[in-house]
C-alpha positions in Angstrom: 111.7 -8.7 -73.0 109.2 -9.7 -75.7 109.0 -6.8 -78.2 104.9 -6.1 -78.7 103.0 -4.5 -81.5 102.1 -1.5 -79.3 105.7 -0.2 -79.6 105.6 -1.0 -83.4 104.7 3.0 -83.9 102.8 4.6 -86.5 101.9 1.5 -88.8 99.8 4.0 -91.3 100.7 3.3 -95.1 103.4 0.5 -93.9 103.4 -2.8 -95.4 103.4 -4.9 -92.9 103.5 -8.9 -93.0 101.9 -10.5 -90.7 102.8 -14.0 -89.5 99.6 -16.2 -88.8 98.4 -20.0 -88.0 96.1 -20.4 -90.4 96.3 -24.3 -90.4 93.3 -25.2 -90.4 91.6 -28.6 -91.0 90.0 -28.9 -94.5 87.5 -31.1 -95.5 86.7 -31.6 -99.2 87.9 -27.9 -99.8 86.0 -26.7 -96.9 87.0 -25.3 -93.4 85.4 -27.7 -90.8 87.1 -25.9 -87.9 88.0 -22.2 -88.3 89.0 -21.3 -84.6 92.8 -20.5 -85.6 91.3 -17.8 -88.0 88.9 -16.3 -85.2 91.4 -16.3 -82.9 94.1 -14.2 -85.0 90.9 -11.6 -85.7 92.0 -9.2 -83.1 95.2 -8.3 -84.3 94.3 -8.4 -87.8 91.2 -5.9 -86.7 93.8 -3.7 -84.9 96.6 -3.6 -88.0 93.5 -2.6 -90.6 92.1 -0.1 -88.2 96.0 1.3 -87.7 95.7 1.4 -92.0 98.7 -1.1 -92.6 99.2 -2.4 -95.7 98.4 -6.0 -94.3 100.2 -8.9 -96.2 99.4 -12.2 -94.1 101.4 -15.1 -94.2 100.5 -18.4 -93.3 100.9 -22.7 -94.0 98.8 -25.2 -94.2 99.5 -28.7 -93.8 102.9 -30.2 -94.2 102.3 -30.6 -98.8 105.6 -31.0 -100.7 106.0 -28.6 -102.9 102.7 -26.8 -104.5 99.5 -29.2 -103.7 96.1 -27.2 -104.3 94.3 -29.2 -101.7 96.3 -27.1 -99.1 95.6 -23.8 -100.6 94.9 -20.7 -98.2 91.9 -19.6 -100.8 89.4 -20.9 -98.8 91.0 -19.3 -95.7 90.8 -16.3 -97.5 87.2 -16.5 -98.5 86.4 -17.4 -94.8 88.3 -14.4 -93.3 86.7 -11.6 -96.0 83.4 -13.2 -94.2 84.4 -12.8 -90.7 85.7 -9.2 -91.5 83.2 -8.8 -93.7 84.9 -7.0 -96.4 87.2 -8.0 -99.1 90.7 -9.5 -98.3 92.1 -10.8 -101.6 94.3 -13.8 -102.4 97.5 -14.3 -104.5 98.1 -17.8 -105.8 102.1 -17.6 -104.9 104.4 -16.7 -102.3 106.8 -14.8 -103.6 107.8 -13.2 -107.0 106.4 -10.5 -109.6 102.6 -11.4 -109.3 102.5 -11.0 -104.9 104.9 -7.9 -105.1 102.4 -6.7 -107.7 99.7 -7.4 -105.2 101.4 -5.8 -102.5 102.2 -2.9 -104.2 98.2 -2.3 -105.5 96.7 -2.3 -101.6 95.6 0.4 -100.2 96.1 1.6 -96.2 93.6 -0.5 -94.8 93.4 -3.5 -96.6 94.7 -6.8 -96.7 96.0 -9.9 -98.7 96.6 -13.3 -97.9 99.5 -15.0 -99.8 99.3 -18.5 -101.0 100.6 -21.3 -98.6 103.7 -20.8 -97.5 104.9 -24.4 -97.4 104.2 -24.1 -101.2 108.1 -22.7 -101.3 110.8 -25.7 -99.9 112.3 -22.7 -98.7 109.6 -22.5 -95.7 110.5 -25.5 -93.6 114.0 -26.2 -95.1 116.6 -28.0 -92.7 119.0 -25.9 -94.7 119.5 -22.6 -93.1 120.8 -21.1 -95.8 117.8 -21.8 -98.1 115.4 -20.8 -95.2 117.2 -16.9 -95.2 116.6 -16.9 -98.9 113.3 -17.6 -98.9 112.9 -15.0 -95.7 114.5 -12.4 -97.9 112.1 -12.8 -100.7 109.2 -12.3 -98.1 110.9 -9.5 -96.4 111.4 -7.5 -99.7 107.8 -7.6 -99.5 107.2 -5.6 -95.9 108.7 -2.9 -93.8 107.4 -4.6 -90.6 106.8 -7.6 -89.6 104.1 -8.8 -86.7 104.0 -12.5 -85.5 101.0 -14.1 -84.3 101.5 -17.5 -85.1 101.9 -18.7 -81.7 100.9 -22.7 -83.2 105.0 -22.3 -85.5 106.9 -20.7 -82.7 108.5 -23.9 -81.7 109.4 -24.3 -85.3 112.8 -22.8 -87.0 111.5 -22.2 -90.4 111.9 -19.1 -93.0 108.7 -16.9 -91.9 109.1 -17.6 -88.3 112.8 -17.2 -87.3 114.5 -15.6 -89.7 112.5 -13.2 -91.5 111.9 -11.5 -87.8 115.8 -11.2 -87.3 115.3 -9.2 -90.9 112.6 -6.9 -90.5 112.0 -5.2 -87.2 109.4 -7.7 -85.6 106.9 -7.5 -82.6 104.6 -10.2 -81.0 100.8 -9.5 -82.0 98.2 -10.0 -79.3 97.3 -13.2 -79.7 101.2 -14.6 -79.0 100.6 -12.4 -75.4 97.6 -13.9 -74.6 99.3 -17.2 -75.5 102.4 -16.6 -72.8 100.3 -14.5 -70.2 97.8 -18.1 -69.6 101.0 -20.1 -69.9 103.1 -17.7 -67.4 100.3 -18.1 -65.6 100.8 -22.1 -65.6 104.4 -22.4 -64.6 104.9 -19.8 -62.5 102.3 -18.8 -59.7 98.8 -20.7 -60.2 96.1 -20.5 -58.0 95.3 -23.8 -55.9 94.5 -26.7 -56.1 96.0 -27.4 -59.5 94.9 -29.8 -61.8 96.4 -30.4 -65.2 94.2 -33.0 -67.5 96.4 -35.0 -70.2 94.9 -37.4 -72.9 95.9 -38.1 -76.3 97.3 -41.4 -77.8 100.7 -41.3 -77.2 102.6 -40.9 -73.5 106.0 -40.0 -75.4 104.6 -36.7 -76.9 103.7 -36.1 -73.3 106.7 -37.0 -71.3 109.2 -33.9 -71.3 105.5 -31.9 -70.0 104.9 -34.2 -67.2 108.4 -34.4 -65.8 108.4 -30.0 -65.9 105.2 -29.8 -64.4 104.9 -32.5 -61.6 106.8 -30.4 -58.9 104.6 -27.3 -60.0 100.7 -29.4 -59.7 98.7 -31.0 -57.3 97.2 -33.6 -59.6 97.3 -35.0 -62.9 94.7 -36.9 -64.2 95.8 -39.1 -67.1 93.3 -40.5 -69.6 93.5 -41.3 -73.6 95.1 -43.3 -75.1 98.4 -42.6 -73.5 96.6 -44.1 -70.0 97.4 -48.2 -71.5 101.0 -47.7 -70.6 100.3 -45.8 -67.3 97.9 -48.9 -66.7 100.8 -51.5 -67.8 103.2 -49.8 -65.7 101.5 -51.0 -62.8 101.2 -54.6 -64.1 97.9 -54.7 -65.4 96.8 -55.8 -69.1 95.9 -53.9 -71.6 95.0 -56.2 -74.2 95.1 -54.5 -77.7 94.9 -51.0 -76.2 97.5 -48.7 -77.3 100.2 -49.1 -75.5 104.4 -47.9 -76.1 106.5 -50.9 -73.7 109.3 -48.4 -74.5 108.2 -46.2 -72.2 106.8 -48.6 -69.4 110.0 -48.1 -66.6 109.7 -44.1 -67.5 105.7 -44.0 -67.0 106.6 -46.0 -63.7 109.2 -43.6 -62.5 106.4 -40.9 -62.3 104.8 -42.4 -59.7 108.0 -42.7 -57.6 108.5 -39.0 -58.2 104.7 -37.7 -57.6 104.7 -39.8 -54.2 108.0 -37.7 -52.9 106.6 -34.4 -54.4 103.1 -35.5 -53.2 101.5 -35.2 -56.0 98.7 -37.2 -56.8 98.4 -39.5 -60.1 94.4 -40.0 -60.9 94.0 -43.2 -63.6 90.7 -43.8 -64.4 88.8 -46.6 -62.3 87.0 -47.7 -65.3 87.4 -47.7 -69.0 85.3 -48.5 -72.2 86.6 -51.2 -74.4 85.4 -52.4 -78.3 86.2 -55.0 -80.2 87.7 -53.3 -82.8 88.5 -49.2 -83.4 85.3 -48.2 -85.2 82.4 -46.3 -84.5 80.2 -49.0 -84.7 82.2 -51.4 -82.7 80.6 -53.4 -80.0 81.7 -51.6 -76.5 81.7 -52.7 -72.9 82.2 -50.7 -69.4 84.9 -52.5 -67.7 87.3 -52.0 -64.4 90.5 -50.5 -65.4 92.2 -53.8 -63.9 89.9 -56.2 -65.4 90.5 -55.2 -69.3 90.8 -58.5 -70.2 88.4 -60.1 -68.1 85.3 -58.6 -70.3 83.9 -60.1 -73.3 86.7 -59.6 -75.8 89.4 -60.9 -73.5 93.0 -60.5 -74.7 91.8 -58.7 -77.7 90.0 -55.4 -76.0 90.7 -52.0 -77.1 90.5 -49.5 -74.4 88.6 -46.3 -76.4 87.6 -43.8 -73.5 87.4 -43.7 -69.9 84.8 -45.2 -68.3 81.4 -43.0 -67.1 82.9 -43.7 -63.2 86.0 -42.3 -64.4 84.5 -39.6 -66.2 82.3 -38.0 -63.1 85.1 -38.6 -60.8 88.1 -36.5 -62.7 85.0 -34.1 -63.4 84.2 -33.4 -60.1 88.4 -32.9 -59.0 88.4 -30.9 -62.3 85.4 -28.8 -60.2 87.2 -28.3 -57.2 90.2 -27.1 -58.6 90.9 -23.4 -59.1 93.5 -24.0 -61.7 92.8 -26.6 -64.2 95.1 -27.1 -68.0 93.5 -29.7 -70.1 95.7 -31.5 -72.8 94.6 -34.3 -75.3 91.2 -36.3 -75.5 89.9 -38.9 -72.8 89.2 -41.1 -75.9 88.1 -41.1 -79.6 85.4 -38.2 -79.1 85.6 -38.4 -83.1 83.3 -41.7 -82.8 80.0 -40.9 -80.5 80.1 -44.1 -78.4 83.8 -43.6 -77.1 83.1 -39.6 -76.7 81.8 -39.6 -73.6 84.9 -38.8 -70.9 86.0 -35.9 -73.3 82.6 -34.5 -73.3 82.6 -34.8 -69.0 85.9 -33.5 -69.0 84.9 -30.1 -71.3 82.1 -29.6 -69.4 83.8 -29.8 -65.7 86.5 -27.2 -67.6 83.7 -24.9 -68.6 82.4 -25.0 -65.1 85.8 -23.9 -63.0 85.6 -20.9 -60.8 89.1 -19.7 -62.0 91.4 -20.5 -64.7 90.8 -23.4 -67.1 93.1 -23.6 -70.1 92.1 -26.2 -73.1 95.7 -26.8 -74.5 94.6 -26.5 -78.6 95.1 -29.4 -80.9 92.6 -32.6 -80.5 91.4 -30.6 -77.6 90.2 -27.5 -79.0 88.3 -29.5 -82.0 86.8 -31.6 -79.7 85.5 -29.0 -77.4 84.2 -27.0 -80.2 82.7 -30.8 -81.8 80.7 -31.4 -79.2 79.2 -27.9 -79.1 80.7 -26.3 -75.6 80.8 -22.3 -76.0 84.6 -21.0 -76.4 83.2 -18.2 -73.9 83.0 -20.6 -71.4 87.0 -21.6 -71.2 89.6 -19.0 -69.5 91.5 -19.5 -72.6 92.1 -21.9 -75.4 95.0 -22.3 -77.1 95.9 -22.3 -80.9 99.2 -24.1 -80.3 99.2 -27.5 -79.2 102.6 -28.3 -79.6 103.7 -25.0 -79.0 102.1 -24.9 -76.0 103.3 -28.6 -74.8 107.3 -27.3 -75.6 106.7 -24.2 -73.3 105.4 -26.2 -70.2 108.3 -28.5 -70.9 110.4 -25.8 -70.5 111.7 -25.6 -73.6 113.3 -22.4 -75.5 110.3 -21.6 -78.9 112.8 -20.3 -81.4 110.2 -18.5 -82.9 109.6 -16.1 -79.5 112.9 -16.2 -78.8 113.8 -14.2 -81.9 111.4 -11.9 -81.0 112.8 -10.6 -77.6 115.4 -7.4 -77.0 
């Protein structure tokens, strides 16, 4: 049974460290996307309002060692906007200047440390190095609260083993996380639809083979849809494609035929030229990629509009609908056209529709679809992926009685 931060107790005057995803991507030294902050508001809100002594704890990136183009000080300017009062920064992780820090807050206020993958000790392979650094970070709380539901497939120092130190509870946003994904696995409303896109099939593989016996369709598109397409004998041209994978990819439609489940590939795709955004494009038929004017050298970019209005309008139907990974690359306007359909058929389901975070959550808030409009949309991309594969997320599992 999860332990939750409503049987935490009396959090008044406590120091308690609080475990976020704050990786967020930067631009220049500016936040171009700060969902994973908004979405970590209401447990920050309730720990304030409860007067902790809130130390919050976050990476960003994957630096080596210290790199000030992945500090958290522009995270924390953009939080003291959002709560619109002063959360202060401290330029290390550990040591005499945060404990000083720590030690001058009053109940109420908050902190953010500097970047926690600053310290090797964070996402060491070594074990013992990752305690050590966990012990230095719990010297600094009495409780600690973990809301970073984007790390809790991840073993590292402020994840795993400072919770088996300090007595540790799952804030809100780490329930929301696991009620929508409960909700996924386990009893869904029908008919149910889960959406998958991205560029590669093997980061997709362990999810599809979990959750073909539990849907009714999958609709594949991205650039992962080349070796679904190959599978079946078709080219591809110079479309993305991994031939490891071809007799796996083909096995899937073996298995969804005896579970009757049906495997949607788009009917028609958009290929350039060349992967740029000013790259001369075509519509062509999905079995006729090298048939248009770029023959053996097309790259397949997005699905095609057909494509688009036809997974839209099963996406429509549907009563339960988990979307996954881009349709194509929605960063360049003239290939951005299936991810756009496909957000839009999401934000029009009459029950539960479930953008899966990563290139999915920046691309719905991109092209300018309200979050309000989504049942839910997760901060954890890869998280989220290892719990539909049925995989055990260290960083939850150190969190239950």
């Amino acid at each position: 049974m999860l332990r939750t931060i409503d049987q935490a107790g009396d959090l008044r005057g406590k120091r308690v460290i609080l475990r976020v995803d704050f990786n967020v991507p930067l631009n220049q030294g500016q936040i171009s996307d700060d969902g994973r902050i908004r979405a970590a508001l209401p447990t920050i809100k309730l720990l304030l309002e409860a007067g902790a002594k809130l130390v919050i704890a976050s990476h960003l990136g994957r630096p080596e060692g210290r790199d000030d183009g992945f500090s958290l000080s522009p995270v924390a300017a953009r939080l003291s906007e959002l709560l619109e009062t002063k959360v202060a920064f401290v330029s290390e992780t550990v040591g005499e200047l945060v404990s000083q820090a720590v030690a001058s807050l009053s109940d109420g206020q908050a902190l953010i440390l500097e970047n926690l993958r600053f310290n090797s000790g964070e996402a060491s392979k070594d074990a013992n190095a990752r305690e050590a650094f966990a012990r230095e970070l719990a010297a600094l709380g009495d409780v600690l609260v973990s809301d970073g539901f984007g790390v809790s497939h991840r073993k590292q120092a402020s994840v795993y083993e400072l919770a088996k130190i300090l007595p540790s509870f799952a804030g809100l946003l780490i329930q929301a996380e696991l009620n929508i994904l409960q909700t996924l696995t386990e009893n869904p409303d029908r008919p149910y639809t889960v959406v998958l896109g991205g560029s590669k099939v093997s980061d997709k593989l362990g999810v599809i083979q979990n959750l073909l016996p539990k849907v009714d369709r999958l609709l594949i598109g991205g650039g992962m849809l080349f070796t679904f397409l190959a599978s079946q004998g078709l080219k591809v041209g110079k479309s993305l494609l991994e031939a490891d994978q071809l007799d796996r990819v083909g096995g899937f439609f073996d298995e969804a035929a005896r579970l009757g489940v049906e495997i949607v590939l788009p009917t028609d795709v958009v290929v350039a030229n060349r992967f740029a955004a000013d790259a001369e494009y075509e519509v062509v038929r999905s079995s006729a990629i090298e048939e248009s004017r770029f023959g053996s050298e097309a790259i397949g970019l997005d699905i095609g509009p057909a494509a688009a209005e036809h997974f839209a309008a099963m996406i429509r139907s549907s009563r339960t609908v988990f979307w996954n990974g881009p349709m194509g690359v929605f960063e360049f306007d003239n290939f951005a056209n299936g991810t756009k359909v496909v957000a839009e058929a999401l934000s029009l389901v009459e029950g539960i529709s479930v953008v899966g975070g990563g290139d999915s959550a920046a691309a719905v808030r991109k092209l300018g679809f309200s979050e309000n409009a989504y049942s839910h949309i997760s901060t954890g991309g890869g998280a989220s992926l290892e719990f539909l594969e049925g995989k055990s997320l260290p960083g939850l599992e150190v969190l239950n009685d």
